[in-house]
C-alpha positions as CSV (number, residue, x, y, z in Angstrom):
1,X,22.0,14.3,-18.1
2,X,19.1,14.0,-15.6
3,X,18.1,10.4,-15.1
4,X,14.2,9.1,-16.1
5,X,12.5,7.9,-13.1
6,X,13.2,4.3,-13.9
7,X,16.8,5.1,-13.9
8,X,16.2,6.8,-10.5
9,X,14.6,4.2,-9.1
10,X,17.2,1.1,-10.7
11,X,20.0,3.4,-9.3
12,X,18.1,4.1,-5.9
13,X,17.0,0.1,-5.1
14,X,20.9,-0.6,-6.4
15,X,22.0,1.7,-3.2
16,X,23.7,4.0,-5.8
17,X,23.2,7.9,-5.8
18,X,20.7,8.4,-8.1
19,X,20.6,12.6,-9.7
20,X,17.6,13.4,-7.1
21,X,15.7,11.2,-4.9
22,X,13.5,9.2,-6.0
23,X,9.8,9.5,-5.6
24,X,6.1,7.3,-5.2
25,X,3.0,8.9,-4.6
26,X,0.4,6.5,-6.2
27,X,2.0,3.7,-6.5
28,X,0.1,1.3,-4.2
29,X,-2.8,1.7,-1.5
30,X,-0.2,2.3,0.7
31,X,1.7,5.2,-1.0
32,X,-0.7,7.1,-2.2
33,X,-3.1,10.4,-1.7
34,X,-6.7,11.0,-0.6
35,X,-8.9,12.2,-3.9
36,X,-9.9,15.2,-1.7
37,X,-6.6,16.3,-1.2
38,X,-5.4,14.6,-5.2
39,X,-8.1,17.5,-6.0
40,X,-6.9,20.5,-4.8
41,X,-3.3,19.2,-5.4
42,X,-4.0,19.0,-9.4
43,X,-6.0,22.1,-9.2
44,X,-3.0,24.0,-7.7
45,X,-0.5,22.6,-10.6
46,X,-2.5,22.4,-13.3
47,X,-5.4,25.0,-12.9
48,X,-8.1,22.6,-14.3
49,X,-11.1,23.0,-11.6
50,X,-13.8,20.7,-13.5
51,X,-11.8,18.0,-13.4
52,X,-12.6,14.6,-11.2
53,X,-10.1,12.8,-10.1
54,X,-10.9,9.0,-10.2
55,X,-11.4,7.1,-7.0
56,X,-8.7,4.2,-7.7
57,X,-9.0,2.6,-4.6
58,X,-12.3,2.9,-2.5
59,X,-11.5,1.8,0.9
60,X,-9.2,4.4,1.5
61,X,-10.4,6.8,-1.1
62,X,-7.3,6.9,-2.4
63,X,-7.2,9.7,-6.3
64,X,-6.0,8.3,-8.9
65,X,-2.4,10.1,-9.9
66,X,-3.0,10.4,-13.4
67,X,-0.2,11.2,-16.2
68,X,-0.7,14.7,-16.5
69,X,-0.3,15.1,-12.9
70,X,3.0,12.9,-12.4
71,X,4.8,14.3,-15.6
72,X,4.0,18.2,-13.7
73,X,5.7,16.8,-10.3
74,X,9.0,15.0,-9.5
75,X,7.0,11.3,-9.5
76,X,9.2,8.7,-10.7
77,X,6.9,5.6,-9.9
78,X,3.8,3.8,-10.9
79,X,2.1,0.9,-10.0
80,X,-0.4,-1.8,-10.9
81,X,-2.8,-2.9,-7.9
82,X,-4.9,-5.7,-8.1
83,X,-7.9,-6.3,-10.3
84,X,-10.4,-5.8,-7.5
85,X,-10.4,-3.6,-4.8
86,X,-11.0,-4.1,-1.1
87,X,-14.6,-4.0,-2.1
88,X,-14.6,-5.8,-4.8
89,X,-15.0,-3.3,-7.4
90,X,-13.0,-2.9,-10.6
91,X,-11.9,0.7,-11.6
92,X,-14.4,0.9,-14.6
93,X,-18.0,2.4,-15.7
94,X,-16.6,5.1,-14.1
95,X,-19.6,7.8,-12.3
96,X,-19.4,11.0,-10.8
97,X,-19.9,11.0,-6.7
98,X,-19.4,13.9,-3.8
99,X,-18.0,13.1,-0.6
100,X,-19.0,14.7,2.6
101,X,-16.0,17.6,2.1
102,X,-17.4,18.7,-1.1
103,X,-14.9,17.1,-3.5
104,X,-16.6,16.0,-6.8
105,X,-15.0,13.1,-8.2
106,X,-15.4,9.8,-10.1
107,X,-16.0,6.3,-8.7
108,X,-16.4,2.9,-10.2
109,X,-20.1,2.1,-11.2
110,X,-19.9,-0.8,-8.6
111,X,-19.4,1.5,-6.1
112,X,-22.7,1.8,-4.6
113,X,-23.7,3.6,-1.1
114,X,-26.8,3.6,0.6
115,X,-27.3,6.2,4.0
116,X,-26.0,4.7,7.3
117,X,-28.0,5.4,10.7
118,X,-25.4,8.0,11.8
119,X,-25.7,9.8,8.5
120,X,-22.9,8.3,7.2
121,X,-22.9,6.0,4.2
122,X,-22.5,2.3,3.8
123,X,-20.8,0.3,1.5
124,X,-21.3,-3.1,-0.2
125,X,-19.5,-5.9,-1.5
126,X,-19.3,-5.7,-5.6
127,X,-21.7,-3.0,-5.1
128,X,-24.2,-5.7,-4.2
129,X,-26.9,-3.8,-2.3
130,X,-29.0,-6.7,-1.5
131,X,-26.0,-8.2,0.1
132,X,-24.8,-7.0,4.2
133,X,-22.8,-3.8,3.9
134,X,-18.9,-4.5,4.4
135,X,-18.0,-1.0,5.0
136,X,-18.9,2.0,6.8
137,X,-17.7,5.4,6.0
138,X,-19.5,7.8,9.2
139,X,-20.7,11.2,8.0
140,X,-18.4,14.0,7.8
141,X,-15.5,10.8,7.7
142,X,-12.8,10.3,4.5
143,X,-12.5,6.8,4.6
144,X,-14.2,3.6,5.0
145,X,-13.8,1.2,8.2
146,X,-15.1,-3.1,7.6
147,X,-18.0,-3.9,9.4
148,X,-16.9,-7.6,11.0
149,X,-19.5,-10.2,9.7
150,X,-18.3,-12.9,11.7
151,X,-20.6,-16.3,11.9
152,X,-20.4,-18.2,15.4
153,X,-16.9,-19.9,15.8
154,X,-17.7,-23.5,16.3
155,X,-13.8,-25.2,16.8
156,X,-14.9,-28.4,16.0
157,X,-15.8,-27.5,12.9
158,X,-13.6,-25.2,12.1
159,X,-11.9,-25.4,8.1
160,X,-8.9,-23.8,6.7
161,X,-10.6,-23.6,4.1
162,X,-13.2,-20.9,4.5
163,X,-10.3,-18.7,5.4
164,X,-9.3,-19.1,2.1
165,X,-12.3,-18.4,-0.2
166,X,-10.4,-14.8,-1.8
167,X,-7.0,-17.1,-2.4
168,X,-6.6,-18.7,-5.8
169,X,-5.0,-19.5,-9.2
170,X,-5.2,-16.5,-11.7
171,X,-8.0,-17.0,-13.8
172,X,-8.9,-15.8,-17.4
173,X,-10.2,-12.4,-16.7
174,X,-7.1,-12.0,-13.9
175,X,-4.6,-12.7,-16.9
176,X,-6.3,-10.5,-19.6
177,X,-5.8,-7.4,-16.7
178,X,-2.0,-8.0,-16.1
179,X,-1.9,-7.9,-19.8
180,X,-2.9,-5.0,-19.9
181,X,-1.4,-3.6,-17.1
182,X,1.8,-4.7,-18.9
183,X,1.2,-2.8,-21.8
184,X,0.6,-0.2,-19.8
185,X,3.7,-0.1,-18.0
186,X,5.8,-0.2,-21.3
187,X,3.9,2.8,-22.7
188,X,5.5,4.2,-19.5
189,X,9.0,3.1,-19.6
190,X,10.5,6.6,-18.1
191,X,8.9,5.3,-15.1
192,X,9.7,2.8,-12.2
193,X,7.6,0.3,-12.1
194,X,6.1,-1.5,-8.9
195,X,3.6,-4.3,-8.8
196,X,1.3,-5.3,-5.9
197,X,1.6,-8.7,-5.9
198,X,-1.8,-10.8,-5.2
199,X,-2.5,-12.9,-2.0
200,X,0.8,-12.7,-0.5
201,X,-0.1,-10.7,2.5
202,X,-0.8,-13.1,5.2
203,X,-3.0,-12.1,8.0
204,X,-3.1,-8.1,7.2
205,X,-5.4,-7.4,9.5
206,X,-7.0,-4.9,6.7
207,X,-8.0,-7.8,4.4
208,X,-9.1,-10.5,7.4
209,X,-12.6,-9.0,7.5
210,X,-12.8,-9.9,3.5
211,X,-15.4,-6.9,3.1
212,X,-14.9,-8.0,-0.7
213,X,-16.8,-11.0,0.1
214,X,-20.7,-11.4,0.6
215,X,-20.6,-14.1,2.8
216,X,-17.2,-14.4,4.5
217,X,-17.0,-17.4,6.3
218,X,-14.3,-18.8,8.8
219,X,-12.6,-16.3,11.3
220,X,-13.0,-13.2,10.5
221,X,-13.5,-11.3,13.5
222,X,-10.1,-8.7,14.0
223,X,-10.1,-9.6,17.7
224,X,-10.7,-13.5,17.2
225,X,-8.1,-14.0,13.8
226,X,-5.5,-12.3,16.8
227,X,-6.4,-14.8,19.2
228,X,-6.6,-17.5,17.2
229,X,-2.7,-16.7,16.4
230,X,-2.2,-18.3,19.9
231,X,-5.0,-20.2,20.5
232,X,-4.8,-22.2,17.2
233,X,-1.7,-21.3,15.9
234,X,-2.0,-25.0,13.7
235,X,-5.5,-23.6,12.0
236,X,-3.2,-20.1,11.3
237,X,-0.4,-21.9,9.9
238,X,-2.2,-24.1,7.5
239,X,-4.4,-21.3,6.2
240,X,-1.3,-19.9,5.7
241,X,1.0,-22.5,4.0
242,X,-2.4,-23.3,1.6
243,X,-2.4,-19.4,0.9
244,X,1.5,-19.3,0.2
245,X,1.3,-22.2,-2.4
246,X,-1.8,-20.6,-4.2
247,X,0.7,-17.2,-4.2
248,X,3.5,-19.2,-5.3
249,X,2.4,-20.4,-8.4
250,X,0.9,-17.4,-9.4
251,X,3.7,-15.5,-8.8
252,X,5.5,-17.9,-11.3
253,X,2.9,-16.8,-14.2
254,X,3.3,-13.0,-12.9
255,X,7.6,-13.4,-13.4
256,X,6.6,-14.9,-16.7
257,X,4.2,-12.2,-18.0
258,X,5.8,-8.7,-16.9
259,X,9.7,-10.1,-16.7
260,X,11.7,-7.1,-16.2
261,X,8.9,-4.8,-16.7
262,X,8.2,-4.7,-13.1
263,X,10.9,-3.8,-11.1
264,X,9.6,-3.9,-7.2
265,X,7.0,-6.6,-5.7
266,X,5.1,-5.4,-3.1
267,X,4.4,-8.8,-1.1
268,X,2.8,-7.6,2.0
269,X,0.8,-4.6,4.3
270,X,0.7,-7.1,7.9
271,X,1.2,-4.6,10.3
272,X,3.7,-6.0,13.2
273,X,4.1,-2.2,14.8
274,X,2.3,-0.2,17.0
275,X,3.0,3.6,18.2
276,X,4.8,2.2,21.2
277,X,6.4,-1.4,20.7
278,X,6.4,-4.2,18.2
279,X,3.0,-5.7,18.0
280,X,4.2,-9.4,18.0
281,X,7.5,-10.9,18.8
282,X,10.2,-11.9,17.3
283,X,9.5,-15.8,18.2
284,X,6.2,-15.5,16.9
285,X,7.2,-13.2,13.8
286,X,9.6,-16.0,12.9
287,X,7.3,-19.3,13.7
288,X,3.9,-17.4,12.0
289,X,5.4,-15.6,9.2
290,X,8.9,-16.0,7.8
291,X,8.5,-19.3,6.7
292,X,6.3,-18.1,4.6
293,X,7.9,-14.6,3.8
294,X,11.0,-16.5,3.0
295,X,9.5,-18.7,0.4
296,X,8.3,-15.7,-1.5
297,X,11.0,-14.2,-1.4
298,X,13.4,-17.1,-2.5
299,X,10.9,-17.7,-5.3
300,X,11.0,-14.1,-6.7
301,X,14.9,-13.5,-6.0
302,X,15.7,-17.1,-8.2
303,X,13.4,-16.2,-11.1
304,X,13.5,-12.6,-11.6
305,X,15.3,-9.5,-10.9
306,X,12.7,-7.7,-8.7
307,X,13.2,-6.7,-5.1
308,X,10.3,-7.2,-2.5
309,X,8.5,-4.9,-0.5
310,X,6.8,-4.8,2.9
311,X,5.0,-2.6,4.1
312,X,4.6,-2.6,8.4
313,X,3.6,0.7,9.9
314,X,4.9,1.2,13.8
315,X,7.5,0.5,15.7
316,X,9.1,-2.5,13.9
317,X,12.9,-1.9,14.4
318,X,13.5,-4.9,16.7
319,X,11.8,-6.6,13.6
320,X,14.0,-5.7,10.9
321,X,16.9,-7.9,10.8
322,X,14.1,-10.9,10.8
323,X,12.9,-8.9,7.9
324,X,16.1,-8.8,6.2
325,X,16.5,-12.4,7.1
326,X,13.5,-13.2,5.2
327,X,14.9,-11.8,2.1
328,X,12.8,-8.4,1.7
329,X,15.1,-5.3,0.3
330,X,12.5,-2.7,1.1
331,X,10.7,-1.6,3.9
332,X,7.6,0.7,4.1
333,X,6.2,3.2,5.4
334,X,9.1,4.0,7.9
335,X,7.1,5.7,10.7
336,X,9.8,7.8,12.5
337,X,7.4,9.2,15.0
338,X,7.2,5.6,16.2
339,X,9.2,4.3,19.5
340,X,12.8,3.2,18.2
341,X,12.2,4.3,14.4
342,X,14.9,7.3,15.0
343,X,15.6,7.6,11.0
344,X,19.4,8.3,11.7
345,X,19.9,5.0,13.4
346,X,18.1,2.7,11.2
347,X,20.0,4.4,8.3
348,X,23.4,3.9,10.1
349,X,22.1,0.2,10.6
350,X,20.4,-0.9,8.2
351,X,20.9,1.4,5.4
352,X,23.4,-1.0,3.2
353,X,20.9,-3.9,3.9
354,X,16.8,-2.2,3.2
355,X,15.9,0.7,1.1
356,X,13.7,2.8,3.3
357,X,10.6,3.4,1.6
358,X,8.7,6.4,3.0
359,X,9.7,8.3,6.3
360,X,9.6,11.8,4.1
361,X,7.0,13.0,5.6
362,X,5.3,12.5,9.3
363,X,1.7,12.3,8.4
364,X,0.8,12.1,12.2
365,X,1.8,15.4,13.5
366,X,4.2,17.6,10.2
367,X,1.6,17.2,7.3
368,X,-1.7,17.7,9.8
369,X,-0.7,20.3,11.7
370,X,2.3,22.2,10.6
371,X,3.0,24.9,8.6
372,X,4.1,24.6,4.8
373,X,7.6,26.1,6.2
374,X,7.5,23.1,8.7
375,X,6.6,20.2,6.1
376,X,9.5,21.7,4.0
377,X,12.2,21.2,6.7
378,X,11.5,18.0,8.0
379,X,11.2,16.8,4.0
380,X,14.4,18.4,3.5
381,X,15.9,16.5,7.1
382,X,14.7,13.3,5.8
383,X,16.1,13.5,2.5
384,X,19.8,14.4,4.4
385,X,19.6,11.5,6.7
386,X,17.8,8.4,4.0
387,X,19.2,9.6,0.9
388,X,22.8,9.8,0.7
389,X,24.5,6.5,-1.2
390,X,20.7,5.6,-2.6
391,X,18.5,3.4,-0.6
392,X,15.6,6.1,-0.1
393,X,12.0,6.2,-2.4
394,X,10.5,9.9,-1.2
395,X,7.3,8.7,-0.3
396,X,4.8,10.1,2.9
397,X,4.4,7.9,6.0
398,X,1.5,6.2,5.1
399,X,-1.1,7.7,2.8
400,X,-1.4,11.7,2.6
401,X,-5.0,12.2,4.3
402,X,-7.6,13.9,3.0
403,X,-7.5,17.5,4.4
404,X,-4.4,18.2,3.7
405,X,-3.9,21.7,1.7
406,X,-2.1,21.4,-1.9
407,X,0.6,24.1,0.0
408,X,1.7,21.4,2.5
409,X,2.1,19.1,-0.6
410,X,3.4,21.7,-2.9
411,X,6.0,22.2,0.1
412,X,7.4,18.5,-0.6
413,X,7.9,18.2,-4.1
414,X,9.8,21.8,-3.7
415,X,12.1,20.2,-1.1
416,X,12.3,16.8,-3.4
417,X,13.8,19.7,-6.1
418,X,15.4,21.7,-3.8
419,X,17.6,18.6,-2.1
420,X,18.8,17.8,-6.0
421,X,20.8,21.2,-6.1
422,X,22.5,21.5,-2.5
């Protein structure tokens, strides 16, 4: 009997073959798909060309993969984000918006623009238009960038504590939305679940800028928060060691209220890779961030039966076994086009010890600019070289882009099917 996608996934994270490889598109802001190309995707399978596919995460535009569409493709995973997005917004009071492409779709009524000077639109924190804009989206663009608002840097006054204004305990309106996300998940059982886990990211460069705060205060400059990771590595590590205790104990209530709901924790999106090389090193990956990967880890691996997820886009092979060492069992997105990610050796090496998350897909080069034909064979390669004995989630590298054609798509989940019967 074919296996539900929670079985899929259970089998898959247990480094068992599951029936088919297992597969996330949506599960997270870092596995999921543009609305534009969400759009044409449903319209392709399901022939429904007034519909709007919800904005579910604003910063990257990310569509909202909704039942219909996941129960009409091989999608075996869903996932609860956090309340707010990277805007500050909550995905509610939902309204209809175009982008520059065309695409109709809906966005949450805090979602408010106002025109840029380049003809592009700007974006504002809780929709607040009488606050600075946080975010800038430049016309004919698919996604939003931060716009820095960084105060002056005074050292002698600096405070850990302004770098940690968006960290704290769950409050009552937090709780009341993991309830619910709970009782969502268990109207979904036949699904894997994965949970993005709040304030456990330390440093992602994406959330430094805070462009979900009004008034961000301390360092939040992209080029002064990396400098200050050698310049005041002290001020670093006790914004850090405040922000891990504040995680901790609300990771405690979060083991309490979804138990074994939730089956993977996705702790962190820190980028340590670039195209070329690791973009730290190993000394300063292990002094800056294990210690406090390592308690999170330790704390969810004690209390509950989920495994923990990091996402780190690049070249991060020389980073792995400090990964492992840290106690994550998944890593994400797997960029393969990246110096040293060759997918057949980090299989061969670490294959018993991660399960590769991503790596289907090259988003750089296959998905842009090849041919459906194309996208089918390097799917199908992938699937050869990750899946065997479990240990591979199908997902894209990163987040499938906005013009991307529904064919190129379509040509994935046909090799996701096609791998199950060779």
């Amino acid at each position: 009997m074919a296996m539900t996608g929670r079985q899929r996934l259970a089998a898959t994270l247990a480094h068992q073959s599951p029936d088919r490889v297992a597969v996330d598109f949506g599960s997270s802001a870092v596995t999921g798909i543009h609305v534009s190309a969400v759009t044409r995707l449903r319209r392709q399978v399901l022939g429904d060309a007034g519909y709007r596919v919800k904005v579910n995460e604003p910063y990257q535009m990310l569509g909202e993969i909704d039942d219909e569409l996941r129960g009409a493709l091989p999608i075996d995973v869903i996932g609860a984000m956090g309340r707010k997005s990277m805007f500050g917004t909550e995905s509610r009071d939902w309204k209809p918006f175009t982008l520059f492409d065309g695409t109709e779709c809906l966005v949450p009524g805090q979602f408010n623009v106002t025109p840029a000077p380049d003809g592009g639109w700007l974006i504002y924190p809780e929709g607040d238009t009488a606050a600075r804009p946080s975010g800038h989206m430049p016309r004919g663009g698919y996604f939003f960038d931060s716009i820095i608002r960084q105060r002056p840097v005074d050292d002698e006054r600096l405070d850990p504590a302004d770098n940690l204004e968006e960290f704290a305990l769950l409050g009552p309106e937090d709780l009341a939305y993991y309830r619910a996300q709970k009782a969502w998940f268990e109207e979904r059982l036949d699904y894997g679940a994965l949970l993005v886990v709040p304030g456990s990211a330390f440093g992602d460069i994406a959330l430094v800028p805070a462009p979900f705060l009004k008034d961000p205060r301390g360092i939040r400059d992209i080029e002064e928060w990396y400098v200050s990771t050698v310049a005041r590595q002290d001020y670093v590590l006790e914004v850090f060691d405040r922000q891990c205790a504040i995680a901790e104990a609300n990771l405690r209530t979060l083991i309490g209220l979804f138990g074994d709901t939730v089956q993977v924790a996705m702790l962190t999106g820190t980028d340590f890779g670039t195209q070329r090389g690791t973009f730290i090193s190993r000394d300063a990956y292990r002094t800056l961030f294990q210690p406090f990967h390592r308690r999170l880890n330790e704390l969810i691996h004690r209390n509950s039966s989920w495994k923990t997820f990091i996402h780190s886009c690049g070249d991060v092979y020389p980073l792995i076994p400090d990964f492992i060492a840290a106690g994550f069992d998944i890593l994400n997105p797997v960029q393969c086009s990246a110096a040293e990610m060759d997918p057949v050796r980090l299989k061969r090496e670490f294959g018993r010890a991660l399960t590769f998350w991503g790596g289907g897909i090259d988003t750089q080069h296959t998905l842009a600019f090849g041919t459906p034909d194309e996208v089918y064979r390097q799917c199908r390669e992938r699937i050869d070289i990750f899946g065997p004995d479990g240990g591979f989630v199908f997902d894209a590298i990163h987040n499938v882009q906005g013009p991307t054609s529904a064919e190129k798509m379509l040509a994935m989940f046909r090799a996701v099917r096609d791998s199950a019967r060779s």
